[in-house]
Backbone of each chain as nested JSON, in Angstrom:
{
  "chains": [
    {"id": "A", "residues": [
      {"number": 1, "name": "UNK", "atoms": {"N": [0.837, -1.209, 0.0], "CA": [0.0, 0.0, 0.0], "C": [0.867, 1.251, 0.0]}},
      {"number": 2, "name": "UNK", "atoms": {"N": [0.614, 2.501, -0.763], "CA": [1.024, 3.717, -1.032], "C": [-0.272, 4.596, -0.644]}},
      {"number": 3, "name": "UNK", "atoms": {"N": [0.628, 5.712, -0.852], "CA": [-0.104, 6.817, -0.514], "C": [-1.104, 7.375, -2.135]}},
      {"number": 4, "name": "UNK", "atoms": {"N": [-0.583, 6.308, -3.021], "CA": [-0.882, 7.271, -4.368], "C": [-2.484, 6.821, -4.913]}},
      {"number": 5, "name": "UNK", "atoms": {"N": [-3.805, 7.45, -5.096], "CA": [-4.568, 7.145, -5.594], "C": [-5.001, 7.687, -7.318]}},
      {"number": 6, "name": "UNK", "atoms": {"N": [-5.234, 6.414, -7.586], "CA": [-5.729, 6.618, -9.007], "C": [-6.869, 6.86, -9.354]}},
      {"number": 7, "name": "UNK", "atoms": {"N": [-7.229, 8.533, -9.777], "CA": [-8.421, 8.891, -10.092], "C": [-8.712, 8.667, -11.879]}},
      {"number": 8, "name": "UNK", "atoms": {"N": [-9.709, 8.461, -12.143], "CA": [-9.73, 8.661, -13.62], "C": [-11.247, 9.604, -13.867]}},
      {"number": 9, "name": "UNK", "atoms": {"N": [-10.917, 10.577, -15.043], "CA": [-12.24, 10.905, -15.376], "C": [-12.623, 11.372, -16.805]}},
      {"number": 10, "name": "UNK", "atoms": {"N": [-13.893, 10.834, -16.684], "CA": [-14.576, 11.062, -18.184], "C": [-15.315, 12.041, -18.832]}},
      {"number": 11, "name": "UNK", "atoms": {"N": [-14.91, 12.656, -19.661], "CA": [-15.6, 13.43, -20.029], "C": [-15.892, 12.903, -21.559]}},
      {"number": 12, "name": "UNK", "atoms": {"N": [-17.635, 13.545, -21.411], "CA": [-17.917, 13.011, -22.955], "C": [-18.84, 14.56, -23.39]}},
      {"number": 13, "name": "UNK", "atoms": {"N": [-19.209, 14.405, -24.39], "CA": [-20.05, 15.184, -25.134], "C": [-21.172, 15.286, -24.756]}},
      {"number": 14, "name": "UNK", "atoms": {"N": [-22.139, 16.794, -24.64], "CA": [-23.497, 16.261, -23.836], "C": [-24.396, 15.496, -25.019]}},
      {"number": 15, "name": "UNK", "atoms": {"N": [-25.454, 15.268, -24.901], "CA": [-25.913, 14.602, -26.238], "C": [-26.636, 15.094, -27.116]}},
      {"number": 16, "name": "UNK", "atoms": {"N": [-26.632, 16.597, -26.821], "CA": [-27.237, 17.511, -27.383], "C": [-26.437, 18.48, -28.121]}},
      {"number": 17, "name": "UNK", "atoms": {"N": [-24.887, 17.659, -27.924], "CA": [-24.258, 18.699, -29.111], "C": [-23.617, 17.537, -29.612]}},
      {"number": 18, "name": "UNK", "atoms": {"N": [-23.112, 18.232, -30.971], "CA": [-22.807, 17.938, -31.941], "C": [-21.853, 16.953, -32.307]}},
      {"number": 19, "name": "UNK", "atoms": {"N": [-21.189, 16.26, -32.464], "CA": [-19.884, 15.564, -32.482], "C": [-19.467, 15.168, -33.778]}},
      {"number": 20, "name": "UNK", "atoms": {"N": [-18.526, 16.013, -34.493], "CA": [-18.278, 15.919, -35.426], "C": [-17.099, 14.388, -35.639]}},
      {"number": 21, "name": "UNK", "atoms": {"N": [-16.239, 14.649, -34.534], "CA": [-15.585, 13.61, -34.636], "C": [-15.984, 12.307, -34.747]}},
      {"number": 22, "name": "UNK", "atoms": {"N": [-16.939, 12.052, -33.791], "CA": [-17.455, 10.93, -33.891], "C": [-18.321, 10.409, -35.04]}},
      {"number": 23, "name": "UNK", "atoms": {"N": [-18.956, 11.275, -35.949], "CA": [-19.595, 11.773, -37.397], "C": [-18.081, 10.963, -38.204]}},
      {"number": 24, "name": "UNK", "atoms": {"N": [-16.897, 11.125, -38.338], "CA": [-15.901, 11.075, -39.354], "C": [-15.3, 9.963, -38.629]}},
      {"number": 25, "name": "UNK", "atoms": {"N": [-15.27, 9.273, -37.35], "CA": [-15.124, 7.775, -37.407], "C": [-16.294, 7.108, -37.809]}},
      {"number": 26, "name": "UNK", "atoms": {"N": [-17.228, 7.049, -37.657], "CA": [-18.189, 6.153, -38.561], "C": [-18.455, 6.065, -39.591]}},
      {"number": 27, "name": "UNK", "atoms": {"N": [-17.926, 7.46, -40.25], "CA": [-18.193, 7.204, -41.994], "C": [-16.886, 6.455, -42.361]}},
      {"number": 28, "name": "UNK", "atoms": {"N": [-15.791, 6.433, -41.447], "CA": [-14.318, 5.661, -42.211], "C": [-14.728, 3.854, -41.411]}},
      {"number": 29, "name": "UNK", "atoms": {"N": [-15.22, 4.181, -40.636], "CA": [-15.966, 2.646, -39.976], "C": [-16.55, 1.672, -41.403]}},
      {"number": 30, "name": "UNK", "atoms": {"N": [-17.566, 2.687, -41.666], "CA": [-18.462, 2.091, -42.855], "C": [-17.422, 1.679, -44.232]}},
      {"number": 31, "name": "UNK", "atoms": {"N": [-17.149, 2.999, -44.368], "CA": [-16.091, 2.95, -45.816], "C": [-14.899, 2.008, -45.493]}},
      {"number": 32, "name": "UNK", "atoms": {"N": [-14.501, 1.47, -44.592], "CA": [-13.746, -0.154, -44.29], "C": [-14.681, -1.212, -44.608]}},
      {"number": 33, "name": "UNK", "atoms": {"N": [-15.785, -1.434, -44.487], "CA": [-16.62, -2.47, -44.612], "C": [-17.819, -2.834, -43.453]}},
      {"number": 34, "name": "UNK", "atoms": {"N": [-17.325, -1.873, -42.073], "CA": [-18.241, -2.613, -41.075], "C": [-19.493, -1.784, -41.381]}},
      {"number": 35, "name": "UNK", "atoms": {"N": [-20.476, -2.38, -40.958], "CA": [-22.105, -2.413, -40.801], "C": [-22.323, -2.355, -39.616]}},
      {"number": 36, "name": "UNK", "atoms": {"N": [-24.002, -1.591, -39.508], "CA": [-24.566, -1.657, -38.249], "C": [-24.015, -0.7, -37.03]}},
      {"number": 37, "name": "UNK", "atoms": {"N": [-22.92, -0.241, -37.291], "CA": [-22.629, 1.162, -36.746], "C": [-23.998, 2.303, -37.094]}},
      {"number": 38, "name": "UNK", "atoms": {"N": [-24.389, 2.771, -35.782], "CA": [-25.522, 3.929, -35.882], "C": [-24.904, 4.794, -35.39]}},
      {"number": 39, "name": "UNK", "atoms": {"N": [-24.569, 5.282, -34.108], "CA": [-24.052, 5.68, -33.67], "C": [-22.27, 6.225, -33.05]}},
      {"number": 40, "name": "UNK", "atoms": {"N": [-21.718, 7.662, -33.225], "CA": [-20.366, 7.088, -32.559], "C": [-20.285, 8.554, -32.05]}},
      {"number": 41, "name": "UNK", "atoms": {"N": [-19.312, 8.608, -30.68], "CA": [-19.524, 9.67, -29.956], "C": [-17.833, 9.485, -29.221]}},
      {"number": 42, "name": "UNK", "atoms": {"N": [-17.357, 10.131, -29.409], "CA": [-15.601, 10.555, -28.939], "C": [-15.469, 11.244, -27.789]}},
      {"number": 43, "name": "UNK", "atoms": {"N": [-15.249, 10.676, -26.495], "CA": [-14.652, 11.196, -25.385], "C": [-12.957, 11.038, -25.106]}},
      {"number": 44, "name": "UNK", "atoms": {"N": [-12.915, 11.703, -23.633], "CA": [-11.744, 11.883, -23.206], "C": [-11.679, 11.16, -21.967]}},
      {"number": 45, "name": "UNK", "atoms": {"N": [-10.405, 10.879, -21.356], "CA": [-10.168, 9.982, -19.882], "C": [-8.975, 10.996, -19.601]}},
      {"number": 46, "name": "UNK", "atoms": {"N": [-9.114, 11.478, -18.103], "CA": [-8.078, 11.729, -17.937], "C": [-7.738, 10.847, -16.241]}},
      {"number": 47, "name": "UNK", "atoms": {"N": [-6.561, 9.786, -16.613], "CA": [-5.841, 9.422, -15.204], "C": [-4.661, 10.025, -13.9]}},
      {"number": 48, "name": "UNK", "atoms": {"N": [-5.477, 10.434, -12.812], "CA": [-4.617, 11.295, -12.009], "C": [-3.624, 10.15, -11.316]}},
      {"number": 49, "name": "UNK", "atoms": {"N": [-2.808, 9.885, -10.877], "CA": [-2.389, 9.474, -9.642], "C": [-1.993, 11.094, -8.849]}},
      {"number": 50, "name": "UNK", "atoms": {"N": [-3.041, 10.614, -7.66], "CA": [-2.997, 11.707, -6.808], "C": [-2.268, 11.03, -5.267]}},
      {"number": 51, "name": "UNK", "atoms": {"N": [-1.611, 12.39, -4.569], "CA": [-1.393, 12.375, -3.356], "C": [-2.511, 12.172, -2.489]}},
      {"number": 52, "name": "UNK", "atoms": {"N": [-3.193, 10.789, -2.086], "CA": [-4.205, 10.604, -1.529], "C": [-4.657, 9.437, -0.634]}},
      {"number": 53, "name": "UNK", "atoms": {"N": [-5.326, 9.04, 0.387], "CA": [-5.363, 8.199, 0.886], "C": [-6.912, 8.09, 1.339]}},
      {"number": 54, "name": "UNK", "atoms": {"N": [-7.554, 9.231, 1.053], "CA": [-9.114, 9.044, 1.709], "C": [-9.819, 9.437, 0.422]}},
      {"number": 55, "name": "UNK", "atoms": {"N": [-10.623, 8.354, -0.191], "CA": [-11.685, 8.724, -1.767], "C": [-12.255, 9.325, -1.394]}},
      {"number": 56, "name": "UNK", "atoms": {"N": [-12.979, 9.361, -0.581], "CA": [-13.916, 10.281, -0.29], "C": [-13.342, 12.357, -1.072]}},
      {"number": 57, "name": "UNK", "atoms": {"N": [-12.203, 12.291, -0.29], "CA": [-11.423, 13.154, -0.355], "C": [-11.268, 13.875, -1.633]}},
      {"number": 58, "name": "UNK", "atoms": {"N": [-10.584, 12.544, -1.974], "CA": [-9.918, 12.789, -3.702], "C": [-10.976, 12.637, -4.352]}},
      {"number": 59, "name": "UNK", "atoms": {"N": [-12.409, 12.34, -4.417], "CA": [-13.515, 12.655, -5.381], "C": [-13.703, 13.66, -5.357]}},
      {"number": 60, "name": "UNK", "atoms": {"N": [-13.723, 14.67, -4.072], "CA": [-14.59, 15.956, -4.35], "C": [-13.386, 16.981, -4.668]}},
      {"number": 61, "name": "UNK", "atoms": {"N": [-11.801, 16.339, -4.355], "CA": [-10.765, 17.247, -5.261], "C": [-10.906, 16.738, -6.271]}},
      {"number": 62, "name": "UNK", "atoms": {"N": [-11.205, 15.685, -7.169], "CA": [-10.771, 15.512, -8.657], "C": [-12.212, 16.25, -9.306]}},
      {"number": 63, "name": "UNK", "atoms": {"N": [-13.711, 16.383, -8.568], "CA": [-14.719, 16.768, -9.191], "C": [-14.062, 18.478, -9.446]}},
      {"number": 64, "name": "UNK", "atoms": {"N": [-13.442, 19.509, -7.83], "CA": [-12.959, 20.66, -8.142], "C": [-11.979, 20.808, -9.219]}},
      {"number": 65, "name": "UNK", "atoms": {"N": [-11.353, 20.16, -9.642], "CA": [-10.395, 20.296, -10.852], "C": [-11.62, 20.173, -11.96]}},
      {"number": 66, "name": "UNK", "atoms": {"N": [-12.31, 19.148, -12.484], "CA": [-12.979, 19.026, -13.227], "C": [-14.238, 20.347, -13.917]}},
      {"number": 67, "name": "UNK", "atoms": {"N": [-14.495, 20.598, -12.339], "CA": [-15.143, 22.102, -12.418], "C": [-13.959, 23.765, -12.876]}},
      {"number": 68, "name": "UNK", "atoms": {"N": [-13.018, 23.3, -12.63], "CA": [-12.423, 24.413, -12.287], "C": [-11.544, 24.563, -13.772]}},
      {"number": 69, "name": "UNK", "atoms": {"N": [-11.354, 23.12, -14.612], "CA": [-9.873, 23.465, -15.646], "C": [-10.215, 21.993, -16.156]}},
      {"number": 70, "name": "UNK", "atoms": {"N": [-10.646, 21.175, -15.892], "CA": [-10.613, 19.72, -16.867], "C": [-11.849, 19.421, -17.645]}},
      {"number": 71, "name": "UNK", "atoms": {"N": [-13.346, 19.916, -17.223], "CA": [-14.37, 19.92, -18.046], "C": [-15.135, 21.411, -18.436]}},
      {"number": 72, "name": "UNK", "atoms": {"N": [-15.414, 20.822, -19.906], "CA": [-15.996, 22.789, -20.365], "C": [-17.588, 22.131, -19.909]}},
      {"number": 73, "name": "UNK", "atoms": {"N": [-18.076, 22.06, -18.848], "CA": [-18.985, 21.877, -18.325], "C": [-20.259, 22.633, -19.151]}},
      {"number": 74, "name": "UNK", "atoms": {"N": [-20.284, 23.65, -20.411], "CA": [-21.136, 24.31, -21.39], "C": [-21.452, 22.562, -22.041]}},
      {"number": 75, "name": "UNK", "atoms": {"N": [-20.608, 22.179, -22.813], "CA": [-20.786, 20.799, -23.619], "C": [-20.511, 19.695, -23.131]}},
      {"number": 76, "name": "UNK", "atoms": {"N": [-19.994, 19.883, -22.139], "CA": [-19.367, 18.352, -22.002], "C": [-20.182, 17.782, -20.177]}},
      {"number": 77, "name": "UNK", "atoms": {"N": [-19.824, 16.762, -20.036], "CA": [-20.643, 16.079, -18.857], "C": [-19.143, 15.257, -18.2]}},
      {"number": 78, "name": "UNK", "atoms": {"N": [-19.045, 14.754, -16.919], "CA": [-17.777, 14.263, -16.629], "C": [-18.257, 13.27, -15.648]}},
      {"number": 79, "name": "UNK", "atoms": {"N": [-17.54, 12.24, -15.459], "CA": [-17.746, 11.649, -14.068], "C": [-16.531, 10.869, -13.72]}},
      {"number": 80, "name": "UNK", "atoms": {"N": [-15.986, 10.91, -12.379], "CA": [-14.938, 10.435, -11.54], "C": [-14.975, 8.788, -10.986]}},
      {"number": 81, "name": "UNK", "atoms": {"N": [-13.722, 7.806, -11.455], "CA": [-14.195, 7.04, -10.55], "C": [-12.969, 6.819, -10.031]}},
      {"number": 82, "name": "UNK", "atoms": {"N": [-12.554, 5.981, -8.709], "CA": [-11.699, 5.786, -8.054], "C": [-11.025, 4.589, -7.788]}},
      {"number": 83, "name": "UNK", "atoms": {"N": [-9.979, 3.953, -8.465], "CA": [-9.346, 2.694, -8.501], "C": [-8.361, 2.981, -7.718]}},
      {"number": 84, "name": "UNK", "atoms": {"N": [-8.489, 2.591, -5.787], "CA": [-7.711, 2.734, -5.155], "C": [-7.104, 0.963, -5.012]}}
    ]},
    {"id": "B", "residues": [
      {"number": 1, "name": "UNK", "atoms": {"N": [-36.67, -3.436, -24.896], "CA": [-35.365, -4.056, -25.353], "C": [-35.096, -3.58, -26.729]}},
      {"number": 2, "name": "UNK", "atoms": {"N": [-34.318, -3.546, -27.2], "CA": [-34.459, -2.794, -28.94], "C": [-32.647, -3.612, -29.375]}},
      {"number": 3, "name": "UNK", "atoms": {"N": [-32.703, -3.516, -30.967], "CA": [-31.104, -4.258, -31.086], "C": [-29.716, -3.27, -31.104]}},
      {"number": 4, "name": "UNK", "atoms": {"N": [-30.051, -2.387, -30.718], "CA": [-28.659, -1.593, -30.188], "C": [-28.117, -2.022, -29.196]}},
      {"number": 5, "name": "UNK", "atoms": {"N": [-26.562, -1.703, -29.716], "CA": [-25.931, -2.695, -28.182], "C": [-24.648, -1.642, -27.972]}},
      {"number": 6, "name": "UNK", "atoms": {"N": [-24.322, -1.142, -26.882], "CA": [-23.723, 0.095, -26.71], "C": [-22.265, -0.871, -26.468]}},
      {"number": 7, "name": "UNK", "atoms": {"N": [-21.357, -0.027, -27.065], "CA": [-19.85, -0.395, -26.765], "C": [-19.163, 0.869, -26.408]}},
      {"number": 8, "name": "UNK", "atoms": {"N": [-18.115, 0.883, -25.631], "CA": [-17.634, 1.779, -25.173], "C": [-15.784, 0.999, -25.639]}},
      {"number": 9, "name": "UNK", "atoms": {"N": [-14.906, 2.035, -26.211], "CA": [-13.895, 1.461, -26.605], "C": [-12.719, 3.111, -25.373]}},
      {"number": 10, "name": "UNK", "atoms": {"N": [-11.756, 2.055, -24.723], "CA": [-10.78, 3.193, -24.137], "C": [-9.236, 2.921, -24.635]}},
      {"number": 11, "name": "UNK", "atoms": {"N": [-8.925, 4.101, -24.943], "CA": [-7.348, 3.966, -25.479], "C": [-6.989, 4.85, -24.869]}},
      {"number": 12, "name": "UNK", "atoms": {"N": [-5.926, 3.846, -24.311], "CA": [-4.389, 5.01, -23.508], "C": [-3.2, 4.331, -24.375]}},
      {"number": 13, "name": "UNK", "atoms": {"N": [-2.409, 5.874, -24.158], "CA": [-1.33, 5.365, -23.844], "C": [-0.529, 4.921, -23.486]}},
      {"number": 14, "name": "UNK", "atoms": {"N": [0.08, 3.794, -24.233], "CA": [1.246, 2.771, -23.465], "C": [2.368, 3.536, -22.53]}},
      {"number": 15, "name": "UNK", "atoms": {"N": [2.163, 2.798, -21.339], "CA": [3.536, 3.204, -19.948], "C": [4.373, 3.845, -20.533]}},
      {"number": 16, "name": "UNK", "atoms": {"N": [5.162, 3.246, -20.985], "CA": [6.299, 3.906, -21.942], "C": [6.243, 5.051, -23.113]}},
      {"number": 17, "name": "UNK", "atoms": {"N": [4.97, 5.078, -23.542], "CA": [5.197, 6.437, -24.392], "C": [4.16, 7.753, -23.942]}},
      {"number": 18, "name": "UNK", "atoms": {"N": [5.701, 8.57, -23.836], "CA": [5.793, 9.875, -23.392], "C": [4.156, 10.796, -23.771]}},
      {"number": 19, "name": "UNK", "atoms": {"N": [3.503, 11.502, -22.494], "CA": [2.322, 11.912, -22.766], "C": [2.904, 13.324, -22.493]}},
      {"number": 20, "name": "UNK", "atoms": {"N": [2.744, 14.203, -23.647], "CA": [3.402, 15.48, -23.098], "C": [1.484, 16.271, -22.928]}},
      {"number": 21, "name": "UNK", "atoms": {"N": [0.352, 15.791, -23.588], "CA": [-0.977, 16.723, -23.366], "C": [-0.827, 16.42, -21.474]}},
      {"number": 22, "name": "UNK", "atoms": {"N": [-0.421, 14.793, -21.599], "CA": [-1.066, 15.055, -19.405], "C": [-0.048, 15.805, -18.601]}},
      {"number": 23, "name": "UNK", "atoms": {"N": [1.329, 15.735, -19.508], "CA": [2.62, 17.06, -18.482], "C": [1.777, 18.222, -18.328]}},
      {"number": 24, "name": "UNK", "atoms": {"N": [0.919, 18.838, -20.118], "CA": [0.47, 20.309, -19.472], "C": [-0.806, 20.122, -18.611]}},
      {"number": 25, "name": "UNK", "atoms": {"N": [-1.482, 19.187, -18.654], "CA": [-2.564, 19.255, -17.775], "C": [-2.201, 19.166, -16.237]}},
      {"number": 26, "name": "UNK", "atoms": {"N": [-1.221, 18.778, -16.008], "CA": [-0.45, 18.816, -14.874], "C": [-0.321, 19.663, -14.024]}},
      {"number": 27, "name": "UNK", "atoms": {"N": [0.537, 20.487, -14.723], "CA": [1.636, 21.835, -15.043], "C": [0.099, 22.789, -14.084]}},
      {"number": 28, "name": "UNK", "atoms": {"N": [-0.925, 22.373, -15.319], "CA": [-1.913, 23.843, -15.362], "C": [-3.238, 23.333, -14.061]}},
      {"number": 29, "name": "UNK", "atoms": {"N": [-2.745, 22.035, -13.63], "CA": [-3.77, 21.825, -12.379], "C": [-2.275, 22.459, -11.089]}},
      {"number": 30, "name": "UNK", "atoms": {"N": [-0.683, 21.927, -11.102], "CA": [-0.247, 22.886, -10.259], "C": [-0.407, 24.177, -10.053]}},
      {"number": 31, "name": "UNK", "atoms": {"N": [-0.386, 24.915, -11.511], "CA": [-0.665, 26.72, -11.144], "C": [-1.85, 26.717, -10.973]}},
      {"number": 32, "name": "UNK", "atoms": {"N": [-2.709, 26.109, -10.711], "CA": [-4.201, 26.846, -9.935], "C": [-4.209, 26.47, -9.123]}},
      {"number": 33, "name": "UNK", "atoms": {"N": [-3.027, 25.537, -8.325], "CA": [-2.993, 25.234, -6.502], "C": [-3.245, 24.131, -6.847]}},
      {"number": 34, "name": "UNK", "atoms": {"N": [-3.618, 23.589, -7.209], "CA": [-3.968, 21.598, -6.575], "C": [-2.759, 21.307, -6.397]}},
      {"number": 35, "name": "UNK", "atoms": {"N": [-2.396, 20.261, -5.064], "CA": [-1.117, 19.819, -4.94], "C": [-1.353, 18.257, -5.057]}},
      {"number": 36, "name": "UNK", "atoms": {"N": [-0.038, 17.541, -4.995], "CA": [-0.657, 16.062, -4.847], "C": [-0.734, 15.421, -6.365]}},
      {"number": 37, "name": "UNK", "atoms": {"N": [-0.504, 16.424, -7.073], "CA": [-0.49, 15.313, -8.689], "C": [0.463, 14.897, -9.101]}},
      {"number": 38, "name": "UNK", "atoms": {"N": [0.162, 13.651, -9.107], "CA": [2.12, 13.485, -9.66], "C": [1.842, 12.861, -10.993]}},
      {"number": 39, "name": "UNK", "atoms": {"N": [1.082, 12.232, -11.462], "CA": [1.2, 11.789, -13.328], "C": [-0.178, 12.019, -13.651]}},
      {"number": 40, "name": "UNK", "atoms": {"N": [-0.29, 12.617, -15.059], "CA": [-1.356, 12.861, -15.288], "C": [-1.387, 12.28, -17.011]}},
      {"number": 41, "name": "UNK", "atoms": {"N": [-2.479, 11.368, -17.316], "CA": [-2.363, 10.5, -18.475], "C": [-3.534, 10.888, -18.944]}},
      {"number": 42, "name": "UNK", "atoms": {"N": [-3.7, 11.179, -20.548], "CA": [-4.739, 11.498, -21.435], "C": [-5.059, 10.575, -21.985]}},
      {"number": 43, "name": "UNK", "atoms": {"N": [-6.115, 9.755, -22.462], "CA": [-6.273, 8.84, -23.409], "C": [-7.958, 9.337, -24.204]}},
      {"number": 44, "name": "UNK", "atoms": {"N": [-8.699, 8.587, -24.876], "CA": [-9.203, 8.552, -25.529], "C": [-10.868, 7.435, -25.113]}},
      {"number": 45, "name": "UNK", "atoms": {"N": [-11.836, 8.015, -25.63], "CA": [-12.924, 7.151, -25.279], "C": [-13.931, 6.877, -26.691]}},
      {"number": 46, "name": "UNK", "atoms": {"N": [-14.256, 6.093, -27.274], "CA": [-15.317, 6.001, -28.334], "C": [-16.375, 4.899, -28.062]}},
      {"number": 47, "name": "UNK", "atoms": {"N": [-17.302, 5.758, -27.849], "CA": [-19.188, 4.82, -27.966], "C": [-19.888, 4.809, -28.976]}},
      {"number": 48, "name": "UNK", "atoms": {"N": [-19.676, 3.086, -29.134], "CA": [-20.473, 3.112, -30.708], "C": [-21.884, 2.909, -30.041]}},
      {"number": 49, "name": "UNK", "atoms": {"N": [-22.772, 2.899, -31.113], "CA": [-24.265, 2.297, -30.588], "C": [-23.999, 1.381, -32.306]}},
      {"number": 50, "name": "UNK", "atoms": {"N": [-24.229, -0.159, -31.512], "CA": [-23.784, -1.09, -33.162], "C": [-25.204, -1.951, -32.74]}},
      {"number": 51, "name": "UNK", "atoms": {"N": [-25.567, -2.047, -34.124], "CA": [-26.429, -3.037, -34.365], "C": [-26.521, -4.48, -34.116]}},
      {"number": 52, "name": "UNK", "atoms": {"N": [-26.516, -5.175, -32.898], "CA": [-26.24, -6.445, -32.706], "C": [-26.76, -6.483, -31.63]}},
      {"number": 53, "name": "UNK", "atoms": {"N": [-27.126, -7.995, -31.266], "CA": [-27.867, -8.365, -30.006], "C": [-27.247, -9.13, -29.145]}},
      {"number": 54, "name": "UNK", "atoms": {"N": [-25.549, -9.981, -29.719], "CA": [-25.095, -10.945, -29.487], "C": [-23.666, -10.273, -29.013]}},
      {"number": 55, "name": "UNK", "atoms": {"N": [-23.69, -10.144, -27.45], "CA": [-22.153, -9.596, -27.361], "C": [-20.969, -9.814, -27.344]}},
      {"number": 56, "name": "UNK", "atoms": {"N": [-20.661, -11.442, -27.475], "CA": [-19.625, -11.973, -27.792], "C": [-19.474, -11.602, -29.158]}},
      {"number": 57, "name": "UNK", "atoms": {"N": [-20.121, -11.433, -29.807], "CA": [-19.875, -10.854, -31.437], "C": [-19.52, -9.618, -31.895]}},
      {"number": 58, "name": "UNK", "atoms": {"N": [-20.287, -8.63, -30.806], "CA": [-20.175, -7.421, -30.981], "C": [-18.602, -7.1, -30.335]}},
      {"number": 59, "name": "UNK", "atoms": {"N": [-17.998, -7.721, -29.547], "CA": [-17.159, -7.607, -28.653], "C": [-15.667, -7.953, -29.674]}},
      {"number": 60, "name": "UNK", "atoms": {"N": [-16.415, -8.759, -30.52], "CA": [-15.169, -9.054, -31.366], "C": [-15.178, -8.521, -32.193]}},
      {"number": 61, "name": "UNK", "atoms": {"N": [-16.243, -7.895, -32.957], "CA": [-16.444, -6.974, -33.897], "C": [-15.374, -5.672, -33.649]}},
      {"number": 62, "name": "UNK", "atoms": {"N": [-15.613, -5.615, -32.302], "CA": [-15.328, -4.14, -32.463], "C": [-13.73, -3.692, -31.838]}},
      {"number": 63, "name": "UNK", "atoms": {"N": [-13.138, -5.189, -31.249], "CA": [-12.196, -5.435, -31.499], "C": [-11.151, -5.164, -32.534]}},
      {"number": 64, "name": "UNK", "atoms": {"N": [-12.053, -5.905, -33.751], "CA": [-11.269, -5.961, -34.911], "C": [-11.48, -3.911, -35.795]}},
      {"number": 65, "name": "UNK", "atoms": {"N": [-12.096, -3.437, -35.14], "CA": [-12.691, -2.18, -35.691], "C": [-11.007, -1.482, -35.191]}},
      {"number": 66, "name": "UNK", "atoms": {"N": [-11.072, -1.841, -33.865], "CA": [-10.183, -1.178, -33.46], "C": [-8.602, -1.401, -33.749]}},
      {"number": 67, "name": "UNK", "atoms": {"N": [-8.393, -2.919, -34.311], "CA": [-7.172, -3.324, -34.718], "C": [-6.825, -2.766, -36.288]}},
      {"number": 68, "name": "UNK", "atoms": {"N": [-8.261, -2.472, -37.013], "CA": [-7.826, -1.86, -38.237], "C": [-8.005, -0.825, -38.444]}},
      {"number": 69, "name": "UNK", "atoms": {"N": [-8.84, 0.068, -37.573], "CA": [-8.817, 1.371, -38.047], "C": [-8.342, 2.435, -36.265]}},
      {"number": 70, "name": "UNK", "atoms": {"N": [-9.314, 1.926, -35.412], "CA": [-9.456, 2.566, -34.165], "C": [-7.902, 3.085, -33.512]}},
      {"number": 71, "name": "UNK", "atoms": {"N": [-7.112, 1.883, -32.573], "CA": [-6.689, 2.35, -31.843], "C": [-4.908, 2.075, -32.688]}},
      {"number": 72, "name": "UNK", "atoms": {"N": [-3.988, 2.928, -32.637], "CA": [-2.633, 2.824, -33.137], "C": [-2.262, 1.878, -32.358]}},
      {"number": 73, "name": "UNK", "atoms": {"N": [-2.096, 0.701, -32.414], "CA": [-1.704, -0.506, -31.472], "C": [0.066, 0.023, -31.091]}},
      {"number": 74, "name": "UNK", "atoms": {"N": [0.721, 0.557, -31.716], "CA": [2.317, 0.615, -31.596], "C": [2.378, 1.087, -30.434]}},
      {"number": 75, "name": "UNK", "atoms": {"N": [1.598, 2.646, -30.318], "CA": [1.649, 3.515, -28.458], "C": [0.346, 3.411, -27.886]}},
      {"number": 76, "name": "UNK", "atoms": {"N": [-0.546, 2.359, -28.619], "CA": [-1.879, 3.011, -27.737], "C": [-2.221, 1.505, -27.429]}},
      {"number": 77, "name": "UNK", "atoms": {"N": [-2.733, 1.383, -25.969], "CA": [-3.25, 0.395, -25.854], "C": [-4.815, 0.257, -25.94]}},
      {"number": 78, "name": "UNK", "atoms": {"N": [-5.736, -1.038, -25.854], "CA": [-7.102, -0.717, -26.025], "C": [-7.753, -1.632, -24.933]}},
      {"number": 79, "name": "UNK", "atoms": {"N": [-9.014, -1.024, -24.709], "CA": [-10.27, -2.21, -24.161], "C": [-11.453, -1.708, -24.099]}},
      {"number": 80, "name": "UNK", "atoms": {"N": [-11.894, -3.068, -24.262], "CA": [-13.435, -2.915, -25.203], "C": [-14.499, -3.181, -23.76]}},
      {"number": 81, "name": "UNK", "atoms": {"N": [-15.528, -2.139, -23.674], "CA": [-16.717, -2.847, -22.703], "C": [-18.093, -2.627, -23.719]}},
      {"number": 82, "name": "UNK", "atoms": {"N": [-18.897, -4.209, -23.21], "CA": [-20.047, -3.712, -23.485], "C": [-21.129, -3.584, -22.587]}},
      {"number": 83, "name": "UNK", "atoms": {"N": [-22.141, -2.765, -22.633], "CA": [-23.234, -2.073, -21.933], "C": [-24.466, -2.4, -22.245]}},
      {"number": 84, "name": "UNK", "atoms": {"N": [-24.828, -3.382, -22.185], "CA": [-25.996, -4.063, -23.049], "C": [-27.368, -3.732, -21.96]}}
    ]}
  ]
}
């Protein structure tokens, strides 16, 4: 056991905007050959190892980063989970 | 029940190759005060919504999506969940 906890977090697109990226992997999806793709939607992960020992803790610091500099909270949606 | 079957695909980068986007995300969670970060890793998230009912199929499907088009196997590693 260490002191170091591993936060990870997701941010995706809300579903009410747009995603172009995910628009231009499914048309190169299709134009390879696969089928049955409807949908495709491109997020981000970001993994902290933080100075931490109480989750509790390090959720509501990794949510303040998230609020503060890691999610554009206008488009995007995020959620934290904790692999201590 | 309907035949969409949600996959969620995550790519990081391999241990070994150098993430300079999570150095600045780092960098720019130290200058706003957070202390306590010591590695910070960027990777990648894609949700298909694929037409299939059968998830051992879909699972390999999208496997192979990712071995030929999706994830750069050389620095990126992959894994597939499904959400049925």
């Amino acid at each position: 056991m260490d002191n170091i906890m591993k936060v990870t977090i997701y941010l995706k697109l809300k579903l009410e905007v747009l995603d172009p990226q995910g628009k231009v992997i499914a048309r190169a999806l299709s134009d390879l050959g696969f089928v049955g793709i409807n949908e495709v939607r491109q997020g981000k992960i970001i993994e902290i190892d933080l100075d931490e020992t109480d989750s509790v803790k390090a959720l509501s610091y990794t949510k303040n980063m998230c609020e503060r500099l890691l999610a554009n909270t206008i488009i995007e949606n995020y959620s934290v989970s904790i692999d201590d």
